[in-house]
DSSP file (Angstrom, degrees, kcal/mol; ACC not computed):
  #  RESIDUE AA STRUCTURE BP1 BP2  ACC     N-H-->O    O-->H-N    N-H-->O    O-->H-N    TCO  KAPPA ALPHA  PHI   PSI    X-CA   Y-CA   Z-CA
    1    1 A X              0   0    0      0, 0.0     2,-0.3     0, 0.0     0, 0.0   0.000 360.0 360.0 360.0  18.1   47.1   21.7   -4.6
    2    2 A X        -     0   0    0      1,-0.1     2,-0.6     2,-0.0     0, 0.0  -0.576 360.0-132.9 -56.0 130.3   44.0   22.4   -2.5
    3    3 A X        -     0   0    0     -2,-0.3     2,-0.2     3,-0.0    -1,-0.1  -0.935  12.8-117.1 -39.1  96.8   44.3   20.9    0.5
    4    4 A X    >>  -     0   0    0     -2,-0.6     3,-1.2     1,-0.1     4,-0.5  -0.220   2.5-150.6 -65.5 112.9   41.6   18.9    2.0
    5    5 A X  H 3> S+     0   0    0      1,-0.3     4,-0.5     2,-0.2     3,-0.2   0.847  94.0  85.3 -45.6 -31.4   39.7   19.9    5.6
    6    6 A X  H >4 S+     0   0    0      1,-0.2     3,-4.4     2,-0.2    -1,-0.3   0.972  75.1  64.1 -30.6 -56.7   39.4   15.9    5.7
    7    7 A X  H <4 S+     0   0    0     -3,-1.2    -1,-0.2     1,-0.3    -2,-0.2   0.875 114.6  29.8 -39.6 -53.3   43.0   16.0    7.3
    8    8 A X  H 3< S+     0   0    0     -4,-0.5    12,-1.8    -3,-0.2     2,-0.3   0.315 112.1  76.1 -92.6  29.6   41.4   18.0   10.6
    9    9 A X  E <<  +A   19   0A   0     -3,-4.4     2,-0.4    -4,-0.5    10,-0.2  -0.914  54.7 161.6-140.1 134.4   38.0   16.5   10.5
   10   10 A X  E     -A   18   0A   0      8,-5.0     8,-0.7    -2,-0.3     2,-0.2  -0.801  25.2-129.2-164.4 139.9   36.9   13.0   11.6
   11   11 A X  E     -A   17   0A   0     -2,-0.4     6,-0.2     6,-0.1     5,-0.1  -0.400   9.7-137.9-108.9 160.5   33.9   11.2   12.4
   12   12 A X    >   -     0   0    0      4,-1.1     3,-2.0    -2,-0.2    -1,-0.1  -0.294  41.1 -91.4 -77.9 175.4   32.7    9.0   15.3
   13   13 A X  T 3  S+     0   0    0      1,-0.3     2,-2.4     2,-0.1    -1,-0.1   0.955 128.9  48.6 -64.7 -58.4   30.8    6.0   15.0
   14   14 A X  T 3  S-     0   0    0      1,-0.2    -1,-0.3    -3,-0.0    -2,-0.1   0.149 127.6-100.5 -86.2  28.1   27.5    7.5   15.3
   15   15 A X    <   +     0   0    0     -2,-2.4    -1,-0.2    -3,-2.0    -2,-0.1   0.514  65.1 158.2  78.0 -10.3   28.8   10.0   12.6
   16   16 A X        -     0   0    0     -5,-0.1    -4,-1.1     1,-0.0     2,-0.5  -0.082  38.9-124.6 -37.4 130.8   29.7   13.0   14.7
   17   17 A X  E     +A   11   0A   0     -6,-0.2     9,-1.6    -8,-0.1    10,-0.4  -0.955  35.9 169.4 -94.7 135.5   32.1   15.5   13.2
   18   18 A X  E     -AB  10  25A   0     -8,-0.7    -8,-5.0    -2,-0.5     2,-0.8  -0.832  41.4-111.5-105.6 138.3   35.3   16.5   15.2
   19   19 A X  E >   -A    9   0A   0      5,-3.7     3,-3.2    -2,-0.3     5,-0.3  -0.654  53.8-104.3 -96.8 135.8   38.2   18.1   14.7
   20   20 A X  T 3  S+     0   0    0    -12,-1.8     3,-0.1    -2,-0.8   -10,-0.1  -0.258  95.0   8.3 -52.2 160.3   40.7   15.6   14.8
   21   21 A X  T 3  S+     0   0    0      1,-0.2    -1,-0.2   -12,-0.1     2,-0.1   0.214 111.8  82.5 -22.4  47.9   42.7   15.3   17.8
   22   22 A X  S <  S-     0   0    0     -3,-3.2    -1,-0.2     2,-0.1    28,-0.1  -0.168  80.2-114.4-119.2-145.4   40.9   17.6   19.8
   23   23 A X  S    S+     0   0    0     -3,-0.1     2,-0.5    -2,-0.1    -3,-0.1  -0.192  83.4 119.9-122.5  18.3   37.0   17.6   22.5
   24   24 A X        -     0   0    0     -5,-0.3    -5,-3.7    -4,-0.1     2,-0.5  -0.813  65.3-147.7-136.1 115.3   36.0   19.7   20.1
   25   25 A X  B >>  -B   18   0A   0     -2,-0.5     3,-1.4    -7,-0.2     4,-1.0  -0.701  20.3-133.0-101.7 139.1   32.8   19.0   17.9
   26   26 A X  H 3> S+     0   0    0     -9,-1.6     4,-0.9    -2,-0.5    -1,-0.2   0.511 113.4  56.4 -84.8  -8.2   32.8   20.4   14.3
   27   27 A X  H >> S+     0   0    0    -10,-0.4     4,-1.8     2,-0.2     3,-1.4   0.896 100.2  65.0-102.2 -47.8   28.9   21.7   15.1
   28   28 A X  H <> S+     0   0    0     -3,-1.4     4,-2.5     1,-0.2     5,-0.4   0.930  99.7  48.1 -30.6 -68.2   30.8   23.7   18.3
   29   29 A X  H 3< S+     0   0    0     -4,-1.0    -1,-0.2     1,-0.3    -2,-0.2   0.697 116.3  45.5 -52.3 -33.4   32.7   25.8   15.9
   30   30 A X  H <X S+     0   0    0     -3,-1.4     4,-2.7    -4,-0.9     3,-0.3   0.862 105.3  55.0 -75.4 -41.3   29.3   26.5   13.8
   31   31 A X  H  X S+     0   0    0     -4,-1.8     4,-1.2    -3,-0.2     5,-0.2   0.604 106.7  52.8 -60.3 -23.3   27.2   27.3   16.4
   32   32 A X  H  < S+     0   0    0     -4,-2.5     6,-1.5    -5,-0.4     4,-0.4   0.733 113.2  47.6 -83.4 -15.4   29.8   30.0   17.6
   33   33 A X  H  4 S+     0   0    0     -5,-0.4    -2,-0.2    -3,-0.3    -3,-0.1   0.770 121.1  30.3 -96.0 -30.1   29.8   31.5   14.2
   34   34 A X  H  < S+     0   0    0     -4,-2.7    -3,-0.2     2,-0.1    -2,-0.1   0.836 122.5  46.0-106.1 -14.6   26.2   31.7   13.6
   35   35 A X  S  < S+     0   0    0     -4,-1.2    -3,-0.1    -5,-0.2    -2,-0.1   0.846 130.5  20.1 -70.4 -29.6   24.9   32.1   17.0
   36   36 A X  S    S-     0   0    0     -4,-0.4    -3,-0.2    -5,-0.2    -2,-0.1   0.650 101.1-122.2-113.2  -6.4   27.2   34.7   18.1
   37   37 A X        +     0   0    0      1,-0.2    -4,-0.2    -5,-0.1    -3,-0.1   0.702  49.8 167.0  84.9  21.9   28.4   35.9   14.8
   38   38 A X        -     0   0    0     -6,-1.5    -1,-0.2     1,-0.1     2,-0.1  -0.423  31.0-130.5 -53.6 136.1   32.2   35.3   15.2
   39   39 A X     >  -     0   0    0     -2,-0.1     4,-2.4     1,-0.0     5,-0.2  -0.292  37.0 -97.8 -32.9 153.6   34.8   35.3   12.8
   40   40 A X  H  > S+     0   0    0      2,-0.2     4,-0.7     3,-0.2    16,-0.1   0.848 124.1  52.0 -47.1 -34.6   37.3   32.6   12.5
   41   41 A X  H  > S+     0   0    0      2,-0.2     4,-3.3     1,-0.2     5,-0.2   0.750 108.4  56.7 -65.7 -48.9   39.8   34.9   14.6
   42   42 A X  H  > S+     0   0    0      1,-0.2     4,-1.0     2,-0.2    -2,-0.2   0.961 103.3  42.5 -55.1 -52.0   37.4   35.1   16.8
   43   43 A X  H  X S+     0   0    0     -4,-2.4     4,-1.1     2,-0.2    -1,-0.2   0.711 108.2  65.5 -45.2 -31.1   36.6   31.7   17.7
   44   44 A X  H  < S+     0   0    0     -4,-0.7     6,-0.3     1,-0.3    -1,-0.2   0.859 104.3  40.9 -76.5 -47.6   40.1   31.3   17.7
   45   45 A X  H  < S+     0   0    0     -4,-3.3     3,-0.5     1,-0.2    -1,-0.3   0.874 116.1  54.1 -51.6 -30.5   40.5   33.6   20.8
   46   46 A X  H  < S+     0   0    0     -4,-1.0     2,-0.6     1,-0.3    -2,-0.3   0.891 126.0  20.3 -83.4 -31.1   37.4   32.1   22.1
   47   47 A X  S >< S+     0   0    0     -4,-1.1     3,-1.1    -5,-0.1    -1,-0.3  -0.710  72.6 170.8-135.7  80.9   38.9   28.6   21.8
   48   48 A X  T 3  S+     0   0    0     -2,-0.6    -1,-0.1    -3,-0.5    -3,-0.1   0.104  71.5  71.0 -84.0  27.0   42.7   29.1   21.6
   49   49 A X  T 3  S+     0   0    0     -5,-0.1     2,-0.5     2,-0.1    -1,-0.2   0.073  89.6  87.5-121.1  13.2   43.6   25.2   21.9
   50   50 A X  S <  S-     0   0    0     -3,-1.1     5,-0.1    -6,-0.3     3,-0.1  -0.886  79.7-136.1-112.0 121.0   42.1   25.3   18.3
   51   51 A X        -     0   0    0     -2,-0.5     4,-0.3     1,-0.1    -2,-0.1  -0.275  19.2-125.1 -51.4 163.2   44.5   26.2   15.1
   52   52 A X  S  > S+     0   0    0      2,-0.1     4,-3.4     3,-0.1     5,-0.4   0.655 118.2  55.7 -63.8 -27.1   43.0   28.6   12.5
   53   53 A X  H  > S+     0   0    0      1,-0.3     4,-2.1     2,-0.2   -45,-0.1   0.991 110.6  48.3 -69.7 -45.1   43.6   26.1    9.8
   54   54 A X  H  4 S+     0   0    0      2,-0.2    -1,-0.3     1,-0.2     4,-0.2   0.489 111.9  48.4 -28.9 -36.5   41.3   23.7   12.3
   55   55 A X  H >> S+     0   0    0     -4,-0.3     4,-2.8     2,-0.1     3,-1.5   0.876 111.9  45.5 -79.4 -66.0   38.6   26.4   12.7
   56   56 A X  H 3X S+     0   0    0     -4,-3.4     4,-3.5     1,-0.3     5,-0.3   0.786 114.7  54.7 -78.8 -17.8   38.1   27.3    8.6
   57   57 A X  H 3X S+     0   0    0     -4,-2.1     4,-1.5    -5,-0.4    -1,-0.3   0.808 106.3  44.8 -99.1   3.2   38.1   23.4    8.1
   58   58 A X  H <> S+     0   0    0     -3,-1.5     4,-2.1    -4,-0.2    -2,-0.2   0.926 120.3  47.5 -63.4 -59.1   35.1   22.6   10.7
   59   59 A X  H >X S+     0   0    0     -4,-2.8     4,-0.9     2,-0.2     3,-0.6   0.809 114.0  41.3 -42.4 -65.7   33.6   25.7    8.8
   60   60 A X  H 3X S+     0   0    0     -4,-3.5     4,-1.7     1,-0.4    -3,-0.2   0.934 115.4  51.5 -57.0 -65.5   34.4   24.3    5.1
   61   61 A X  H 3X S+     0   0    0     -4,-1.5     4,-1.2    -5,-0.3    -1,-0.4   0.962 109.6  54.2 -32.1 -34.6   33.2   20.7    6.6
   62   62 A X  H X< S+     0   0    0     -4,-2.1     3,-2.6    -3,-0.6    -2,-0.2   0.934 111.4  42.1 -48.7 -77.8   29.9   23.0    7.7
   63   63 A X  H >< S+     0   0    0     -4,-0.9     3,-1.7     1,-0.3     4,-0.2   0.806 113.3  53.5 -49.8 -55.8   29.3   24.3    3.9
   64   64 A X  H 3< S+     0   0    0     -4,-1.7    -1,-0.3     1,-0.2    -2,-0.2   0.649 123.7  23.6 -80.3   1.3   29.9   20.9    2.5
   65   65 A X  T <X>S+     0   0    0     -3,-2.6     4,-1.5    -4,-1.2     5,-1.0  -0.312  84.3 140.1-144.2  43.7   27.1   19.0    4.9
   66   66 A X  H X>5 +     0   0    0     -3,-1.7     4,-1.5     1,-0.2     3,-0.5   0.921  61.7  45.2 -85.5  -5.2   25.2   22.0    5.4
   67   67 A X  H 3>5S+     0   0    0     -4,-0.2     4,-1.3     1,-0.2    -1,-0.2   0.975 116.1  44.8 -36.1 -68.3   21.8   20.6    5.1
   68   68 A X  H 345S+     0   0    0      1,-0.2    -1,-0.2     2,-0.2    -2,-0.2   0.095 112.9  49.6 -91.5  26.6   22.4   18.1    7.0
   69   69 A X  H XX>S+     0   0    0     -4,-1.5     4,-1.0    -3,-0.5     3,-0.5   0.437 107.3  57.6-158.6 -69.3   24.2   20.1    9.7
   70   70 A X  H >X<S+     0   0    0     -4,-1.5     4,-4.1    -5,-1.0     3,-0.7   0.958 102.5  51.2 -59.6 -41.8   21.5   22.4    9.8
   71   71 A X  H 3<5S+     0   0    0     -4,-1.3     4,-0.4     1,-0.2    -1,-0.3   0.606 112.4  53.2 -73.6  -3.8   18.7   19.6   10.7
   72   72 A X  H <>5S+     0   0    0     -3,-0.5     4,-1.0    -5,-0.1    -1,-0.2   0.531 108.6  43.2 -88.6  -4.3   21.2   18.6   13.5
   73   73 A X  H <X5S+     0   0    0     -4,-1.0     4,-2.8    -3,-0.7    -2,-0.2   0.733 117.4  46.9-108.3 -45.2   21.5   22.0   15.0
   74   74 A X  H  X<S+     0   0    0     -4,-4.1     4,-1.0    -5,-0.5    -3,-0.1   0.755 117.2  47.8 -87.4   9.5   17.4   22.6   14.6
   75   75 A X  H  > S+     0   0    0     -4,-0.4     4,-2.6    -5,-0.2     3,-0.3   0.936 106.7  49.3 -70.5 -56.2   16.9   19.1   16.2
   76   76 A X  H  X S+     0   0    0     -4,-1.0     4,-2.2     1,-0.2    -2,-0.2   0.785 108.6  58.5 -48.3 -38.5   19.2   19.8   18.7
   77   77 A X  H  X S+     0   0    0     -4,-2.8     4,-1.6     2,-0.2    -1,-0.2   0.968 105.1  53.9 -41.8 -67.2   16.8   23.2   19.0
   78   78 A X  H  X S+     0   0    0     -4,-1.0     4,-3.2    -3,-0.3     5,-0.4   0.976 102.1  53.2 -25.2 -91.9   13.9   21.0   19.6
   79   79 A X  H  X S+     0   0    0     -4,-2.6     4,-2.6     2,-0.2    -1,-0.2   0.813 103.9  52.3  -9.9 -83.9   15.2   19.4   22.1
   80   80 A X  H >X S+     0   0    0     -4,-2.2     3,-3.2     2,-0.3     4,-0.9   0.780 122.3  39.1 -24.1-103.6   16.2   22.7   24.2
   81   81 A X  H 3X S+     0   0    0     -4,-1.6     4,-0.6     1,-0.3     5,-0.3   0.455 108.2  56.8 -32.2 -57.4   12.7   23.6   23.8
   82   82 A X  H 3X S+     0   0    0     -4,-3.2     4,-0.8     2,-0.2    -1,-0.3   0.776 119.0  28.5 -19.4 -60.5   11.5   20.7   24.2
   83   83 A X  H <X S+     0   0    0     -3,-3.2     4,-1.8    -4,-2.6     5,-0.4   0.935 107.2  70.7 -87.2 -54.3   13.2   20.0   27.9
   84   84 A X  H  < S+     0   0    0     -4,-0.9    -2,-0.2     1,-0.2    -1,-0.2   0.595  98.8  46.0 -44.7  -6.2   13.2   23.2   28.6
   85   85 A X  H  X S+     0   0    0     -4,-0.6     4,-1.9    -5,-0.2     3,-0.5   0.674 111.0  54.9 -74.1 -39.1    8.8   23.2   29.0
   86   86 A X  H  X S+     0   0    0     -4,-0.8     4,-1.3    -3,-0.3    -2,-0.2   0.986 107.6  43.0 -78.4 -34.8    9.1   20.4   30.8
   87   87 A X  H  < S+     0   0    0     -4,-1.8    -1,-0.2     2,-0.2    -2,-0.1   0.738 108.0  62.5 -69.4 -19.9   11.6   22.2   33.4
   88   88 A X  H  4 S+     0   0    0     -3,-0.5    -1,-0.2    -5,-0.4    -2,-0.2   0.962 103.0  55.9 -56.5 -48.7    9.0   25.4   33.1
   89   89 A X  H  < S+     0   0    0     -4,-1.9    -1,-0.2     2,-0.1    -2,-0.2   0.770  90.5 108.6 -57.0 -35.4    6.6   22.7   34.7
   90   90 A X     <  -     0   0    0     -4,-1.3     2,-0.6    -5,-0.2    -3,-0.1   0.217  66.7-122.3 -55.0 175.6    8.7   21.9   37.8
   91   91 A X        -     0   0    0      1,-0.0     5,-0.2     4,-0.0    -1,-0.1  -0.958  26.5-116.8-111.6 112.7    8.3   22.6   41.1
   92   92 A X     >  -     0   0    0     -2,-0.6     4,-2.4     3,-0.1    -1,-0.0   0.386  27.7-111.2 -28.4 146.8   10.9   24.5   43.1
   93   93 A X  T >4 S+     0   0    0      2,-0.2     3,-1.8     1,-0.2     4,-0.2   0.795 127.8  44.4 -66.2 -94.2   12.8   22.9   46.2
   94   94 A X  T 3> S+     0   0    0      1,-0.3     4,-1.2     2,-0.2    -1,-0.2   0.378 107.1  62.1 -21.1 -47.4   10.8   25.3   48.6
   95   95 A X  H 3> S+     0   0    0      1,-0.2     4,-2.5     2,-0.2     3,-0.4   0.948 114.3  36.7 -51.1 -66.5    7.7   24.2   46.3
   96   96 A X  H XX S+     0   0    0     -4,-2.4     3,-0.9    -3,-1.8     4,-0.9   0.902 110.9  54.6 -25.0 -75.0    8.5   20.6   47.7
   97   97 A X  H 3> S+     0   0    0      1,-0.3     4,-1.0    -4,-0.2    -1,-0.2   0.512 104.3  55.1 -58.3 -31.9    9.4   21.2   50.8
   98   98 A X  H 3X S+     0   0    0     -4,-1.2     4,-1.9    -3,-0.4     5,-0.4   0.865 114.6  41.4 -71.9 -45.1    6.2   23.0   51.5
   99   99 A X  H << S+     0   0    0     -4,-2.5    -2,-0.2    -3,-0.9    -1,-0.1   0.670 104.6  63.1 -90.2  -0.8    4.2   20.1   50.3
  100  100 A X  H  <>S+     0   0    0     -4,-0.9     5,-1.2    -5,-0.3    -1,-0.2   0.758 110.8  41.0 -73.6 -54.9    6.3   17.7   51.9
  101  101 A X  H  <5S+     0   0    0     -4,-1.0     3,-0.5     3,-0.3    -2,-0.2   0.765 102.6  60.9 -45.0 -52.8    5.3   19.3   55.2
  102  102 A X  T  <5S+     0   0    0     -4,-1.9    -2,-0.2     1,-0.3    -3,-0.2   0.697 100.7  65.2 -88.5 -24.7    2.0   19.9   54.6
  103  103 A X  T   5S-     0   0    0     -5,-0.4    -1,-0.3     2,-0.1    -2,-0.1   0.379 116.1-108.3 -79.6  14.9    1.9   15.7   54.2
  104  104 A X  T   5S+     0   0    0     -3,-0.5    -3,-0.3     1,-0.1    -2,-0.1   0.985  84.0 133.1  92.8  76.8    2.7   15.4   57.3
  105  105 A X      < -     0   0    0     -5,-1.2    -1,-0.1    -4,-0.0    -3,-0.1  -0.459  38.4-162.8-154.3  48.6    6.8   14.0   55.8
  106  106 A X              0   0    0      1,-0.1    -5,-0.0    -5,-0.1    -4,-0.0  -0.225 360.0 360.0 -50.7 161.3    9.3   16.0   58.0
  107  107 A X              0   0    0    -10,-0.1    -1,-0.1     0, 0.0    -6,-0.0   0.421 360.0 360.0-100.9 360.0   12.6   15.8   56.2
């Protein structure tokens, strides 16, 4: 009589997991439990428009696709890292403004 996590889990066309009839993306729910170390009660406080039974089946969805769950979270890593260098690189509005100036470009 186990009772399947399908029922709150559903995926998008590009494969996403969601908890079913919520904004709320099945990788959200992992990423609060292994970045910040939450419990399921916890999360639940953090995100109280979420059920428990809703919370423990994004987890159990986790454990059953955790491989591939896990290369989505350290792509998603990449990424961060990845834009964040390029943002390291930018130049400040003042940084502009100054050189904007110095070209002869009042604003």
């Amino acid at each position: 009589m186990a009772a399947a996590p399908v029922e709150h889990i559903s995926l998008d066309a590009q494969g996403v997991a969601w908890i079913r009839n919520t904004t709320t993306k099945v990788i959200e729910v992992v990423l609060d439990q292994n970045a910040y170390r939450l419990s399921p009660a916890q999360i639940h406080a953090e995100h109280p428009h979420l059920s428990l039974a809703q919370i423990y089946a994004a987890l159990s969805y986790y454990y059953d696709h955790k491989t591939e769950m896990d290369e989505e979270i350290a792509r998603r890593y990449q990424e961060v890292e990845r834009l964040r260098s390029q943002a390291a690189n930018q130049l400040t509005r003042k940084e502009l403004e100054a050189r904007r100036q110095k070209a002869g470009n009042p604003a």
